[in-house]
C-alpha positions, 0 to 999 in steps of 0.5 A: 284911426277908426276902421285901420287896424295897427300891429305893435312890436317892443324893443328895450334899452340896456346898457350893451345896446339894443334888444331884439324887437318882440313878435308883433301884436295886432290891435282889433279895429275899432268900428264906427257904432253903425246898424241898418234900419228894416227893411234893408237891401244891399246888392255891392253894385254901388262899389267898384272893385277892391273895395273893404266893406269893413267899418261901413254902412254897418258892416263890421269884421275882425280885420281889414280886408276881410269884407272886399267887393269883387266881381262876380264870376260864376251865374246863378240860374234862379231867381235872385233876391233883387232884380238889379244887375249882379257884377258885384260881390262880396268875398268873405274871409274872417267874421263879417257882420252887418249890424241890424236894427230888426222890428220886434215882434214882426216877421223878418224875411232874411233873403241872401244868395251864397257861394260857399266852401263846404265844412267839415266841421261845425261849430259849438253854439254861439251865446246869443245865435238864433240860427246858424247855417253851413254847407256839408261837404255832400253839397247839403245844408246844415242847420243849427236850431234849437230841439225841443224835445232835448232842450239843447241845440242841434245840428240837422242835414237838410234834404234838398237836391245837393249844391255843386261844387263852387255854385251860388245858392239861394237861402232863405229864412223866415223868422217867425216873430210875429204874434199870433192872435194877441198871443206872444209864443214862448218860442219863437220858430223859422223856416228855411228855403234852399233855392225858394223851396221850403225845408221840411223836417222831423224836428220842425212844427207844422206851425209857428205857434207852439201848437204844431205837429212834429214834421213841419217846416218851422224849426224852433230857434237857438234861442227859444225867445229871440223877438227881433233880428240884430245880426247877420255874421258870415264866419269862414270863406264865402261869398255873398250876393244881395242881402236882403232883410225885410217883413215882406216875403222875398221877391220869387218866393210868393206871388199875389193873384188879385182875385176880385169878384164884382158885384152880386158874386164872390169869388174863393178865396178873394183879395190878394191871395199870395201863392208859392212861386211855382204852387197851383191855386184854385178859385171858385166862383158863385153868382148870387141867386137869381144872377149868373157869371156873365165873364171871367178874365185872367190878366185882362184876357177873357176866360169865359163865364166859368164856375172856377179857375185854376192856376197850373203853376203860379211864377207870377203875379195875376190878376182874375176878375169876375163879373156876374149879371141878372138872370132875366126871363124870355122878357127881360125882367130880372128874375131877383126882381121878381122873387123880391115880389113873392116869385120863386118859380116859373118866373117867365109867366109871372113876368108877363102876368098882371097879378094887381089887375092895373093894366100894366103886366109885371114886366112893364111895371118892372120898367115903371119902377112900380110895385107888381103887387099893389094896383094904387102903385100904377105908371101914370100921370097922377097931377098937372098944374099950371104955375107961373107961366110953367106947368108941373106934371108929377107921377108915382116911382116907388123905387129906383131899381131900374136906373134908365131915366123917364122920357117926356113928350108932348103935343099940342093936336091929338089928331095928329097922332104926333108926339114930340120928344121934349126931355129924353132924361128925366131922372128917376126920383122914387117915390114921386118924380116932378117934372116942370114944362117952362115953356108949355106955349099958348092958345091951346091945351098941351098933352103929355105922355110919359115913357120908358124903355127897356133897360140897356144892355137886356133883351 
């Protein structure tokens, strides 16, 4: 029966009787042929205690009862890989595999938390393995990589503050095989975390690509051309906790802080900046020319309108924002604006000038959506014409630069000195806006004027 593992004895018949039974033999379980997809997950809180793992979801060991479901006794006081409940583990004795079906060519995050009993020994090379890990007895992690400089494999002592005796620890590995800018390396790197802090070494590369110093984080793999993950084997007496396989960096190790710049500004670096759980991060932020910060905000909380921003220690996600707007002139003219017509200094003179000699001083043109520089490009009503019972009224707008709209009044006694509103949202149209009076009235001529305001929110 698949997953039962059977013991055999032999007797033999002869013509004195019975013989003794012959010492059993153990037959090795037949699984079935089960591998999880990546990414892939497992916290055991979905098994009741007792249960053997073996033959399931995947899980495959040399005997039953080497894969049991137990109930978690001992805390661990990090970040966990998965932020589920932990009550559940698995309690290792033997050779225990979970069976994968990595993504070639991608990054793999290998997350796992480990409660394990410390060797003495460490084994020879396994055919096949791309990295082997193991707790010494002096409560540091050993790690069996490739070395490149010997061409063989070796077993080196990571520094890191030692594990206790019984405690759960957390290891992680990045495995590096991804390609790098269209390139496949002709060995393929890892690096390794101990309770989510990055292990550096002598025989590890500053970088995963082939081209890196001695003295890094990335160890070369035992097998230099490994492109994807397809096992995890636990061998020996441990417990395990969340298992996690995936190509996205585990939950507590990197965080995202969204660094968004509005518009007329940028902020550096921008996007989703991802940082290293406990890592300080900088932002610089730069207005435009002829703009200024008008306020930055960290998680919705306002910071001021400041030039950077700075993250002591970064243990989760944030959010910074940055908004800028137009420096004006003591009138309110933008100063972009402006400089978009020649002005590179003294920019609150040149606001209130009249360079074109049309009546109208750059500020007011500004508002006008007209051009400083050009007296034909003047704010008035250019043509009036009767249609239909309507009149069609239309006037110059060279650009929409200012998007408050037009007011149109009218009125019927100039003596009156009394104008009446009869469309306060008049649309800007550059380059020439036309508007229809339907209702005009008669016995009598009508005027009209045309008006705009200052833009809101500027003085």
């Amino acid at each position: 029966m698949t997953g039962i593992s059977y013991r055999y004895r032999v007797r033999a018949l002869n013509g004195s009787g019975v013989s003794a039974w012959t010492p059993e033999v153990g037959a090795v379980p037949v699984w079935p042929n089960i591998t999880n997809a990546v990414p892939y997950a497992e916290s055991f809180e979905g098994f009741s205690n007792g249960v053997d793992l073996a033959g399931m979801n995947g899980w495959y060991a040399g005997a039953n009862g080497s894969a049991v479901v137990s109930a978690m006794t001992n805390t661990y006081s990090g970040r966990f890989p998965l932020t589920t409940s932990h009550t559940r583990i698995l309690a290792v004795d033997g050779c225990v595999t979970n069976a994968l079906a990595g993504n070639s060519n991608q990054t793999t995050w290998v997350d796992f938390l480990l409660q394990a009993i410390p060797m003495t020994e460490f084994p020879a090379d396994t055919p096949g393995q791309q990295l082997s890990m193991a707790l010494g007895t002096n409560g540091l992690v050993r790690l069996c990589h490739g070395n490149l400089a010997t061409g063989s494999n070796v077993w080196t002592q990571l520094q890191h503050p030692p594990i206790t005796s019984g405690a759960w620890f957390r290891v992680s590995f990045q495995m590096g095989y991804g390609v790098t800018n269209g390139v496949t390396p002709a060995v393929r790197y890892a690096e390794v975390y101990v309770n989510g802090v990055v292990q550096t070494n002598l025989l590890a590369y500053t970088t995963n690509d082939g081209l890196g110093q001695s003295g890094g984080t990335w160890f070369p793999l035992c097998s230099r051309e490994s492109r994807a993950l397809g096992k995890v084997i636990l061998l020996g007496k441990a417990c395990l906790d969340d298992l996690v396989v995936d190509t996205q960096a585990p939950f507590g190790f990197f965080w995202t802080v969204q660094a968004l710049a509005g518009s007329h500004g940028s902020m550096t670096p921008s996007g989703a900046v991802s940082v290293r759980d406990g890592a300080s991060a900088g932002f610089s932020i730069t207005p435009d020319a002829y703009w200024h910060t008008r306020q930055v905000t960290v998680d919705g909380i306002p910071a001021g309108a400041v030039g950077s921003y700075q993250f002591a220690a970064v243990t989760t996600n944030h959010l910074l924002q940055a908004e800028f707007a137009a420096t004006v002139t003591s009138n309110g003219t933008p100063q972009w604006w402006l400089a978009k017509f020649g002005v590179s200094n003294g920019f609150d003179v040149a606001a209130g000038a009249d360079d074109d000699h049309d009546g109208m001083s750059a500020h007011d043109e500004y508002l006008a959506g007209t051009d400083p520089n050009d007296p034909v490009s003047v704010f008035r009503i250019n043509a009036i014409a009767a249609l239909g019972g309507s009149n069609r009224l239309t006037w110059v707008t060279c650009s929409n630069w200012v998007d408050t709209p037009f007011i149109m009044e009218k009125m019927t006694n100039l003596l009156s000195r009394v104008w009446s509103v009869v469309d306060p949202n008049v649309v800007r149209t550059p380059p020439t806006n036309i508007w229809w009076d339907a209702a005009p009235g008669s016995g009598g001529p009508v005027f009209y004027r045309v008006t705009v305001t200052n833009v809101p929110g500027e003085p």
